[in-house]
C-alpha positions in Angstrom: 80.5 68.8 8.1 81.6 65.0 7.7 83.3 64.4 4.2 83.6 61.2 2.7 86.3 60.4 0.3 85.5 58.3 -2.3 89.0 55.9 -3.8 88.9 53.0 -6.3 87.9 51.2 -3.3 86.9 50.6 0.3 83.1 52.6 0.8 81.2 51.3 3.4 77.5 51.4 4.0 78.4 53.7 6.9 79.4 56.3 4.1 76.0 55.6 1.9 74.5 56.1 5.1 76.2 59.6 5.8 75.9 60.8 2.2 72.0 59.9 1.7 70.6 60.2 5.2 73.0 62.6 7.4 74.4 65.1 3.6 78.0 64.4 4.2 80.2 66.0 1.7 82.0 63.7 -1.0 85.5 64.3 -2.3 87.7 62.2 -4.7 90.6 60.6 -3.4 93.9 61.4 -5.6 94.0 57.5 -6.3 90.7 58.1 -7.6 91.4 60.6 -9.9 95.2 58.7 -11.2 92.6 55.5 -12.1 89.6 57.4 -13.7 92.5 59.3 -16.1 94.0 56.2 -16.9 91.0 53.8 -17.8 89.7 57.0 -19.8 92.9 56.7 -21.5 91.9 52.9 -22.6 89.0 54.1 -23.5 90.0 56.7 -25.8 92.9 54.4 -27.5 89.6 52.1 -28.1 87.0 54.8 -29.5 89.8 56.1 -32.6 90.6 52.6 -33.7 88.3 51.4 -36.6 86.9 48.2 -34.5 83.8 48.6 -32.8 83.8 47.9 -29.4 80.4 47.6 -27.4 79.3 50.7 -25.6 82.3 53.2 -27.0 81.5 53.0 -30.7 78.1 50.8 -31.4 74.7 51.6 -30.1 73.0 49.3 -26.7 71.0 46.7 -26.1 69.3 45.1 -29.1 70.6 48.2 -31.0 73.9 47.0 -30.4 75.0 45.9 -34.1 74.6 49.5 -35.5 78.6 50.5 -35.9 78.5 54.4 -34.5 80.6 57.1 -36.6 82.8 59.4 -34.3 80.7 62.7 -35.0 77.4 60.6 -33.5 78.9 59.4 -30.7 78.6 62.2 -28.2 74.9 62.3 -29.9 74.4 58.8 -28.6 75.6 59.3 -25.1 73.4 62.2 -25.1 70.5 59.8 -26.2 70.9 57.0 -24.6 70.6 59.2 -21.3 68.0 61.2 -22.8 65.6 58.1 -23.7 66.2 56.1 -21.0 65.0 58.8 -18.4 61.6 57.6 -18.8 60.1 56.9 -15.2 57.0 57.4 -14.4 55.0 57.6 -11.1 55.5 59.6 -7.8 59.3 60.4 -7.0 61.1 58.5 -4.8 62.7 60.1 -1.8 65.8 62.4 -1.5 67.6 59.9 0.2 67.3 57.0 -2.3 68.5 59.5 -4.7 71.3 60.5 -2.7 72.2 56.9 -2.0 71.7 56.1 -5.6 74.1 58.9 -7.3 76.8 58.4 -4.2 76.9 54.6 -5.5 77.2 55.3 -9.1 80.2 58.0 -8.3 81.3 55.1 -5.8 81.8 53.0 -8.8 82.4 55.4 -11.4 85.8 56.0 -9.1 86.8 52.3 -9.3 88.1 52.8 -12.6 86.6 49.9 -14.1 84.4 52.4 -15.8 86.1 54.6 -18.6 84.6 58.1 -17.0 86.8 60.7 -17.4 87.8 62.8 -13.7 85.9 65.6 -14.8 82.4 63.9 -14.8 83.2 62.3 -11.6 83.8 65.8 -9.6 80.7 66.6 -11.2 78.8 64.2 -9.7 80.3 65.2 -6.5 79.4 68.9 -7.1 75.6 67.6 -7.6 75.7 65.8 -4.1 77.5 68.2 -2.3 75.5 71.2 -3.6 71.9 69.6 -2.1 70.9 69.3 -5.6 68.9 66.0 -6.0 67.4 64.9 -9.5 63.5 63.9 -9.6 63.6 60.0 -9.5 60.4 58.1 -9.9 59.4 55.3 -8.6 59.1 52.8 -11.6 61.4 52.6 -14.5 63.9 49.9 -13.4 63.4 46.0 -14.0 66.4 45.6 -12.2 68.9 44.7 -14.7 71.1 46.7 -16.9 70.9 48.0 -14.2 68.4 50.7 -12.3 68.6 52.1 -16.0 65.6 54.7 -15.5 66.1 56.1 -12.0 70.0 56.0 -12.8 69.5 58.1 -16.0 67.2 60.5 -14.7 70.5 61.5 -12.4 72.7 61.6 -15.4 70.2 63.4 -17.3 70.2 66.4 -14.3 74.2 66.6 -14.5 73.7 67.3 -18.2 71.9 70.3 -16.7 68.1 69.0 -18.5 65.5 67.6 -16.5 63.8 68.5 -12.9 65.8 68.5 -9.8 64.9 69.3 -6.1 67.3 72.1 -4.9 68.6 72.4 -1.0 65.8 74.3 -0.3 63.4 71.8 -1.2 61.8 73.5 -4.2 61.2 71.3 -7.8 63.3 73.9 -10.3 65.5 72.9 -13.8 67.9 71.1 -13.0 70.0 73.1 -15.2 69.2 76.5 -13.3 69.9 74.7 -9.9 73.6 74.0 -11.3 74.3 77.4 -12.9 73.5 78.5 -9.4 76.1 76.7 -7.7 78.5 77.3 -10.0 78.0 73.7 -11.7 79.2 73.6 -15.7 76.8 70.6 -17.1 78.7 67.9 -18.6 78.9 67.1 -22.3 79.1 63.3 -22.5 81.4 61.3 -24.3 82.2 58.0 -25.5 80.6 55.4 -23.2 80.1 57.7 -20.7 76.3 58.1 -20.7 76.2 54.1 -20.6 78.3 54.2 -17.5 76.6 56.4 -15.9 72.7 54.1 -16.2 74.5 50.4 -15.5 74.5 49.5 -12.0 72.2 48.0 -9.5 72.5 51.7 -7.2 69.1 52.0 -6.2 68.5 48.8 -5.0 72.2 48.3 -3.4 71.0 51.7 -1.6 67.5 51.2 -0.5 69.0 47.9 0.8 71.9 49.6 2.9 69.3 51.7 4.4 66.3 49.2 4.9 69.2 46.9 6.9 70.1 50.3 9.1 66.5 50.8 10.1 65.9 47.0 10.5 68.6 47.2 13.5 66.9 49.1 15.2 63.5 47.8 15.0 65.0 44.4 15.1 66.2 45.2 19.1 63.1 47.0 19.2 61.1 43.9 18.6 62.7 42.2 21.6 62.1 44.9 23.6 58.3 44.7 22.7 58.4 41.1 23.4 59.9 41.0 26.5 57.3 43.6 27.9 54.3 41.9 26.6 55.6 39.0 28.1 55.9 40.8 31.7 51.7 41.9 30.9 50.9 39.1 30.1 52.8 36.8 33.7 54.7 34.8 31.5 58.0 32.5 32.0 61.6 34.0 31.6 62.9 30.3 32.1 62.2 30.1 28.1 65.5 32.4 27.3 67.8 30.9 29.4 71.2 31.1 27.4 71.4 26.6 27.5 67.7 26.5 25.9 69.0 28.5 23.3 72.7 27.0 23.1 71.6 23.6 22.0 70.2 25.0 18.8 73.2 27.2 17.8 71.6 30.0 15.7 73.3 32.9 16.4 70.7 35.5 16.2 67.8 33.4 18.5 70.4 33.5 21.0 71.0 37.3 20.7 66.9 37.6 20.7 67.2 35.8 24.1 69.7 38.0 25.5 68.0 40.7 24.6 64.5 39.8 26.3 66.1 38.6 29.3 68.0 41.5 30.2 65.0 43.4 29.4 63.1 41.2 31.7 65.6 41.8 34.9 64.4 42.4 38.3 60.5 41.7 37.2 58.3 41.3 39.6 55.5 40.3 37.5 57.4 37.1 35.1 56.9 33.9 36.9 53.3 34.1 37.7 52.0 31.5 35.2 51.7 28.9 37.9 49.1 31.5 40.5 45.5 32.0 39.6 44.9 29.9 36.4 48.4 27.2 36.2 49.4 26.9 32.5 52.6 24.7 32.0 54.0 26.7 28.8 53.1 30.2 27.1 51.6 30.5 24.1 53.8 30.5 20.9 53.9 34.1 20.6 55.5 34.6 23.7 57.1 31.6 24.3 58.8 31.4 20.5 59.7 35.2 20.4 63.6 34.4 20.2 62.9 32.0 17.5 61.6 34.0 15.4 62.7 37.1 15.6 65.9 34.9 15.7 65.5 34.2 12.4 65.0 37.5 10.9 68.7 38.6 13.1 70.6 36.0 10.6 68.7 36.8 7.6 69.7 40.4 8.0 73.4 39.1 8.6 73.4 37.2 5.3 72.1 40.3 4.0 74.5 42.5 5.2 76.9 40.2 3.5 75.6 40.7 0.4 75.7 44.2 0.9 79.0 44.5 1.4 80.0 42.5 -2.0 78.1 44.5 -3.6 79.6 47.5 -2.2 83.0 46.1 -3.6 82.0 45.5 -7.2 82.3 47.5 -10.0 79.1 46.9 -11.7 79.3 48.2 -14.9 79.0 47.2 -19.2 81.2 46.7 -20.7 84.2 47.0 -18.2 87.7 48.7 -18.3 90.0 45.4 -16.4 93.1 45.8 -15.0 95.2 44.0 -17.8 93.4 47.0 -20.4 90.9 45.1 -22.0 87.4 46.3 -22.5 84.9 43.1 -21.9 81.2 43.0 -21.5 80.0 40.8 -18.9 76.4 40.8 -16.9 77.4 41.6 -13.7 74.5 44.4 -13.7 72.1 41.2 -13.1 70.9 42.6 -9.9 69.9 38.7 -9.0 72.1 38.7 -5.5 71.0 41.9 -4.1 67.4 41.6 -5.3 66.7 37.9 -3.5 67.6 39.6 0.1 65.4 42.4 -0.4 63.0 39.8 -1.0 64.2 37.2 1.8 64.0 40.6 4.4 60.6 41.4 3.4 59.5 37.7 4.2 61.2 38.0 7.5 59.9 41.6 8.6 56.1 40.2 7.7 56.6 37.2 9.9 57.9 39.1 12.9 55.0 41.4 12.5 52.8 38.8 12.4 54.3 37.3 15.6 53.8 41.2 17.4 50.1 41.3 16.3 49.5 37.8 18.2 51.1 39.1 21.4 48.8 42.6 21.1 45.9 40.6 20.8 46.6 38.1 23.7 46.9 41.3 25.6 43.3 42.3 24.7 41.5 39.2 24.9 40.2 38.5 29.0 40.3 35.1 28.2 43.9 34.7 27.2 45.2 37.8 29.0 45.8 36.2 32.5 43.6 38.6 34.5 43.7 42.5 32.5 40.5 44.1 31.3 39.1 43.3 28.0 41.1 45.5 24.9 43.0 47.2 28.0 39.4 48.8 29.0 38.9 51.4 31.5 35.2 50.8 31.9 35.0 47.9 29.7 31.3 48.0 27.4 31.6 52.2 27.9 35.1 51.9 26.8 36.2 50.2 23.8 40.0 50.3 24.7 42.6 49.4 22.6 40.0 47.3 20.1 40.8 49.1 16.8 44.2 50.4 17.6 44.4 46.1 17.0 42.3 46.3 14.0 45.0 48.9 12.7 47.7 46.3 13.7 46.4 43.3 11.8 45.6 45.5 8.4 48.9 46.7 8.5 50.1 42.8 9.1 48.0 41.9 5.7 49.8 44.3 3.6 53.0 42.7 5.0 51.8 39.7 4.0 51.1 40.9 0.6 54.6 42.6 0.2 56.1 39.3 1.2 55.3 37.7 -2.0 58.8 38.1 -3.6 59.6 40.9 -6.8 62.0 38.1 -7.4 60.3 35.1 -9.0 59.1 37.6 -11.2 60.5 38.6 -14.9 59.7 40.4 -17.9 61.4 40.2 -21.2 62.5 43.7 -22.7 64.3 45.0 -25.2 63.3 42.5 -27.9 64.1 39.6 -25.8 68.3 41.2 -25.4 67.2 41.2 -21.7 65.1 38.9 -21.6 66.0 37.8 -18.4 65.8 40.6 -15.0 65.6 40.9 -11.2 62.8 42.8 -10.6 65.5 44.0 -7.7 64.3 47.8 -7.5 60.4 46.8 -7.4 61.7 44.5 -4.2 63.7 47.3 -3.1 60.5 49.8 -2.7 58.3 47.3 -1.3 60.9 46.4 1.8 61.1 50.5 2.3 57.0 50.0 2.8 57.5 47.0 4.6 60.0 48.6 7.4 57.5 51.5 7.5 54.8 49.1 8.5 56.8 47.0 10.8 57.7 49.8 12.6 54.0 50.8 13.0 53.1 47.5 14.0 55.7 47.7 16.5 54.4 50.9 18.4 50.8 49.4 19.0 52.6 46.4 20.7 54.2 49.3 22.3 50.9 51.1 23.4 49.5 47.8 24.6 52.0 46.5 26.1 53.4 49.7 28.3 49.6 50.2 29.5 49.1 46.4 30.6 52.0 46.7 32.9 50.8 49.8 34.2 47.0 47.8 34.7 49.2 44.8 36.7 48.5 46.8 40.1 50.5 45.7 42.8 53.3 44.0 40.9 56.4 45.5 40.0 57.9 45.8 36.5 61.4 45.4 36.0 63.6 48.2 35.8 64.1 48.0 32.1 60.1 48.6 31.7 59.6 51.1 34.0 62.4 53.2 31.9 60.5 52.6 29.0 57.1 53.5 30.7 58.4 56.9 31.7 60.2 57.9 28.1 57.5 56.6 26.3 55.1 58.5 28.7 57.4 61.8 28.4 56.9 61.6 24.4 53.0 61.9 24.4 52.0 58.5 24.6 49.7 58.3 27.3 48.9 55.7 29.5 45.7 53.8 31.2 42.3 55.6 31.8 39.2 55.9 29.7 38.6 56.6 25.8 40.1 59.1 23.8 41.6 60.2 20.3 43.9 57.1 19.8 45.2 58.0 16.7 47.7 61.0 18.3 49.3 58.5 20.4 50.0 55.6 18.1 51.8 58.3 15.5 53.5 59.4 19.5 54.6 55.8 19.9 55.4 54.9 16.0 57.8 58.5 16.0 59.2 56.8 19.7 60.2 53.6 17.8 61.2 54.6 14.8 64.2 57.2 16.2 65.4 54.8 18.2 64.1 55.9 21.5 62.6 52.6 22.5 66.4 51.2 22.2 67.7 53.6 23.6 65.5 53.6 27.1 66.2 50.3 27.8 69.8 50.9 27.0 70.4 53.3 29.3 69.4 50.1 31.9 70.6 46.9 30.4 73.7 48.7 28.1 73.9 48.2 24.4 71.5 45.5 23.2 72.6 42.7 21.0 
């Protein structure tokens, strides 16, 4: 199995990606372990002199004036874990929680933090025995960090609490460790605060909404560029020196896309036969654009990502020089306005897919194909509500659109009176890249079976490799009524894999 090694530095989202989605194991560099010794050796030094120093000898938050006696302060780190474990809700899945403790052990091995080794190998234990704490889904305002999801996984390596064991079954999260050989760690100073002050979650669901977006992104062309063959559009529209002269680089990687797609079509070009229309409609005509668009907000995402992914977020810090400072780098601000700006992005190129499905359906726009893609038009209702589905899904984009961000609410007796909201965006882009990709299939369905209706025209090669797989995975094609709802859930599964991509690929070679 594929082990990632964790140092003071250098994780990419390729490793979140392999601990949280494909179980890689985790181990601890050596550098790691040198760095973690020594910042729990400042840390120490700190907790026996008589000043009190944030986090190692006073209590958190607004609480943070009390001065903590040495025989309380493993009770507090105990506490602090113990109290702030208070989600509530349904649990959030086993690969946000995976992503979310690899991160915190990701930092925790910086040594910026003041953990001592020990805890750190735990943590690694916990991941690499399939042991994955119950998480739920609200609890975190997104500053402080993801304080409640974060603390319900410190609260499972104390051995207390509800985990999820490799099998799959809910068991004590204390019996699940004395299983695998796990001792439960006894916290000490600053410790327990370490382990609850980063922005994990969201930095996680954000790693793997931008992996799935990838996909669906090229997936989008793809859909585009065969709605576009149904419908006997123009190809002239993604000639590379349309799309030169306004320099953005993702439209012109859209372009590409459509227009290898589109290669050897016999069926583009026709907008000038039966009924002469001088451009397409925006939908088809504007599909670089926009989808364009979304490409480079996903870069300046991804840039993000990887600062984040650098940082040491954590309050107070252990710096270089030896001093122990607080600071409010925990502000999950950066990583919460891109989960916002790629939900925005996703419900516009949704939006855009819908438009296309619909011209698709409707004779009077569809350039000659039965009404809803009809076998016997009137007897036949077609692909009528498989659109219906489409456009709900496309309002609750719309609604998920309206950013976490712009949002706050003071806590804490007005300490943190100020937050991101940057985990509430976080679980609404999951949704919104589950609906996407949903939306995505029924352009799919429609599209794949109006090329198929376009009798004596040939498709290019691109499409007619897509037409088969897609076929071959229990999507089926033209003819009259039947259960719809087994082939959209055919075609979502097709497009959400990868399959889609990887059809055309095997024509065109790697997609932009």
């Amino acid at each position: 199995m594929h082990t990632v090694v964790v140092g003071t530095s250098g994780v990419t989202a390729s490793d979140v990606l392999a601990v949280a989605r494909g179980g890689a194991r985790v181990d601890l560099s050596a550098e790691a372990v040198a760095a973690l010794a020594a910042s729990r050796g400042i840390v120490d030094a700190l907790a026996a002199k008589p000043d009190p120093v944030y986090g190692v000898s006073t209590g958190f938050g607004a609480l943070a004036t009390r001065h903590i006696s040495p025989d309380l302060r493993a009770r507090l780190q105990r506490n602090i874990v113990r109290s702030h474990a208070a989600g509530m809700g349904p649990r959030v899945e086993r690969e946000v929680v995976r992503a979310l403790m690899f991160l915190r052990l990701k930092t925790v091995c910086s040594g910026r933090t003041g953990v001592r080794p020990e805890v750190a190998r735990t943590m690694a234990d916990v991941l690499n025995a399939g042991i994955t704490p119950v998480v739920h889904a609200y609890g975190s305002l997104g500053c402080s960090g993801d304080l409640a999801p974060l603390s319900h996984c410190a609260l499972a390596l104390m051995g207390e609490g509800e985990a999820e064991g490799p099998d799959g079954s809910l068991r004590p999260a204390g019996e699940l460790l004395a299983e695998h050989g796990i001792r439960p760690v006894e916290l000490r100073e600053k410790e327990g605060l370490a382990l609850l002050n980063g922005t994990d979650g969201m930095l996680g669901m954000l790693i793997m909404a931008l992996a799935d977006l990838e996909n669906l992104y090229k997936s989008a062309d793809v859909t585009a560029a065969l709605s576009l063959e149904a419908l006997l559009g123009t190809d002239r529209v993604l000639a590379p020196e349309l799309h030169a002269i306004r320099p953005h680089p993702g439209q012109a990687t859209s372009a590409a896309n459509m227009l290898a797609v589109l290669k050897g079509s016999g069926l583009t070009g026709h907008h000038q036969d039966d009924a002469p229309r001088v451009q397409d409609a925006y939908s088809v005509r504007c599909a670089p654009q926009v989808a364009g668009a979304g490409r480079d907000t996903l870069a300046h995402a991804r840039l993000v990502a990887e600062r984040e992914l650098a940082a040491a977020v954590d309050n107070p810090v252990v710096l270089p020089d030896g001093r122990v400072e607080s600071n409010g780098n925990f502000h999950g601000a950066p990583v919460a306005y891109v989960l916002d700006f790629l939900a925005i992005a996703v419900a516009d190129l949704a939006s855009i897919a819908e438009r296309r499905t619909d011209r698709l359906l409707d004779k009077n726009r569809s350039h000659g194909l039965p009404p809803f893609l009809a076998d016997d038009a009137g007897v036949d209702s077609g692909l009528m509500i498989a659109q219906y589905t489409q456009a709900a899904l496309v309002g609750e984009l719309k609604r998920l659109a309206v950013p976490a961000s712009a949002d706050s609410i003071p806590s804490s007796a007005m300490q943190e009176d100020h937050v991101s909201m940057g985990w509430s965006a976080a679980r609404k882009l999951r949704t919104a890249v589950d609906d996407l990709t949903r939306v995505l299939a029924v352009e799919l369905y429609a599209a794949t079976r109006a090329v198929e209706l376009r009798e004596g025209l040939t498709p290019a090669p691109a499409t007619r490799a897509v037409i088969e797989a897609v076929r071959e995975a229990g999507v089926g094609g033209p003819g009259p009524d039947r259960y719809l709802a087994p082939d959209l859930a055919a075609a979502e599964a097709f497009v959400r894999d990868g399959r889609l991509v990887a059809a055309v690929e095997t024509v065109t070679g790697p997609l932009g």
